[in-house]
N, C-alpha and C positions, 0 to 999 in steps of 0.2 A: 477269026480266020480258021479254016477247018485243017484240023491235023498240027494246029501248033499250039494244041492246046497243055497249060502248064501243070505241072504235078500240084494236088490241094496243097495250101498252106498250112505246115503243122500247127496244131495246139500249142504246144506246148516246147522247151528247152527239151525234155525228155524226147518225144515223138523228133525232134529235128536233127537228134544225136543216135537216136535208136539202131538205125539200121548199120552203122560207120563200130559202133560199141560191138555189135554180135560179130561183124566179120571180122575183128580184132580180139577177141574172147571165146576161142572154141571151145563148144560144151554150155554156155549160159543162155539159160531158159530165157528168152528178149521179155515175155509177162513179168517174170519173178526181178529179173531185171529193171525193168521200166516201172512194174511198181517197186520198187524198194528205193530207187534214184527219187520217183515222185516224193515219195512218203517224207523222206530227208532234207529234200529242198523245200517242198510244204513247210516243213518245221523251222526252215531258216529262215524263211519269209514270214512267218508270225513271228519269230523271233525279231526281224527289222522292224514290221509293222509296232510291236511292244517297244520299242528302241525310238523309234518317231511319234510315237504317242506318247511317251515318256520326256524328251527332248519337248516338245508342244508344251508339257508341263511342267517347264525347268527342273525338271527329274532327270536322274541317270535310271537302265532300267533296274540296277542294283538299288537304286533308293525305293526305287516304286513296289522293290519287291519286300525291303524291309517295312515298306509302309502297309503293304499286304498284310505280313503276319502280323504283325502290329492289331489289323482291323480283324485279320479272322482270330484275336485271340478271345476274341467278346469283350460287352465291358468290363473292366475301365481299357479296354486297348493298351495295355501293357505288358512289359516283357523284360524279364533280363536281356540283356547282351549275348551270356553265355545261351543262353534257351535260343533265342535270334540266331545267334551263328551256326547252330546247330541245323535248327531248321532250314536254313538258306543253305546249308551246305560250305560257310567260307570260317577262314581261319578267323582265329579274334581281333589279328591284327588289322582285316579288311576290315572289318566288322565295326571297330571303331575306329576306322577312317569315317565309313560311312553314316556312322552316328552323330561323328562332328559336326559333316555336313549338313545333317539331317535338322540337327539342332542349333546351327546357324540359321538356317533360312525359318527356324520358326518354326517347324513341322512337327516338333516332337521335345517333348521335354524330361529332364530324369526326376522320380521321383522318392522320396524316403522309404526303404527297403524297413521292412516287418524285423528283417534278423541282423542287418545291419552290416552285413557282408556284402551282399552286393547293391548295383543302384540301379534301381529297373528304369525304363525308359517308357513313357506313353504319347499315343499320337495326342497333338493337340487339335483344337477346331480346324483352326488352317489345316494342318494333317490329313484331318480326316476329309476338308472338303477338297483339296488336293489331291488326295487320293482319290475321292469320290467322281471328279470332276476327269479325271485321266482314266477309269476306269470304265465310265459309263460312253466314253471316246471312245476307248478297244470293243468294250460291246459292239457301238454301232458300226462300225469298218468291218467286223468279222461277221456280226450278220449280215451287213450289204453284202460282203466279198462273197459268203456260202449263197444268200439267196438270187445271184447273180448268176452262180454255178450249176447251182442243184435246185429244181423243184423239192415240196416239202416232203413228199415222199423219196424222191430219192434221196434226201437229206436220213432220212429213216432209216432206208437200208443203208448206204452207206454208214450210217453210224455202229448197224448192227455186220456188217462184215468188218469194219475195224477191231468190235469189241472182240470176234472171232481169232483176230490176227493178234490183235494185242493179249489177249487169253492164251495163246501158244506159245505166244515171246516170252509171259510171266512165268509158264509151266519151265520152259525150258531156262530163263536166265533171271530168276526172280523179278519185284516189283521193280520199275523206275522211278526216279524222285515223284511224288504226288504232286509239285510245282515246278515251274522254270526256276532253273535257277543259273541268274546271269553270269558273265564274265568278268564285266566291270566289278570296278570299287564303287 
């Protein structure tokens, strides 16, 4: 019907909120704006996605992440606790909550320490195919998801304007963790 015709359907949460945010915020660039709103909620949505592929895997994503460092430690996949909580960024008390679990269900077992002070932990087969099997899950959902979004070149440049953006964030407020690192225990 001519002349009733409706405004496009936005892409996106951001685009649906965009124009209601700038006339409530005088002075904010709506780009610098809109992308920086994208970029954060991007990251919480891999953050769920990791959270529901982890659940799929009777994992929390706390366990799926000790089972990470666990695997990038090389063989034998082992690790202190103390070295483990480091790297994940949690106290020791989370830390072996999560080991218990970890070592309930099979996934990981401690073994005889070289100095006898402490007792390292390593992934066991289950572990590691556990791991193996929730990981190669997030792979495939995150390349559907980008090659859904992006052709393979713009997959390109977009990676090269992030590394732009993220190269300015370092400059100015040093590196971020090199990993997620979850909420849970």
């Amino acid at each position: 019907m001519p002349g009733s015709e409706q405004p496009p359907t936005p892409q996106d949460s951001v685009e649906a909120e965009l124009s209601r945010w700038v006339a409530d915020m005088p002075g904010v660039e709506p780009q610098t704006e809109a992308a920086r709103q994208r970029i954060g909620r991007t990251a919480r949505l891999f953050e769920r996605l990791l959270t529901q592929v982890a659940a799929e895997n009777e994992l929390t994503a706390g366990d799926w992440a000790a089972l990470s460092a666990l695997q990038r430690s090389g063989p034998p996949y082992q690790a202190s606790p103390t070295t483990l909580s480091q790297e994940l960024g949690i106290t020791s008390g989370t830390m072996s909550v999560r080991l218990a679990r970890l070592s309930q269900a099979g996934l990981i077992e401690s073994v005889a320490a070289a100095d006898g002070r402490s007792k390292p932990v390593r992934l066991t087969p289950r572990g590691q195919d556990r791991w193996r099997t929730a990981t190669q899950q997030r792979i495939a959902q995150e390349h559907r998801l980008f090659t859904e979004a992006l052709a393979p070149e713009d997959l390109k440049q977009f990676n090269v304007l992030l590394s732009r953006l993220l190269g300015c964030l370092e400059r100015e407020f040093g590196q971020a963790t090199r990993h997620d690192v979850p909420k849970d225990a």
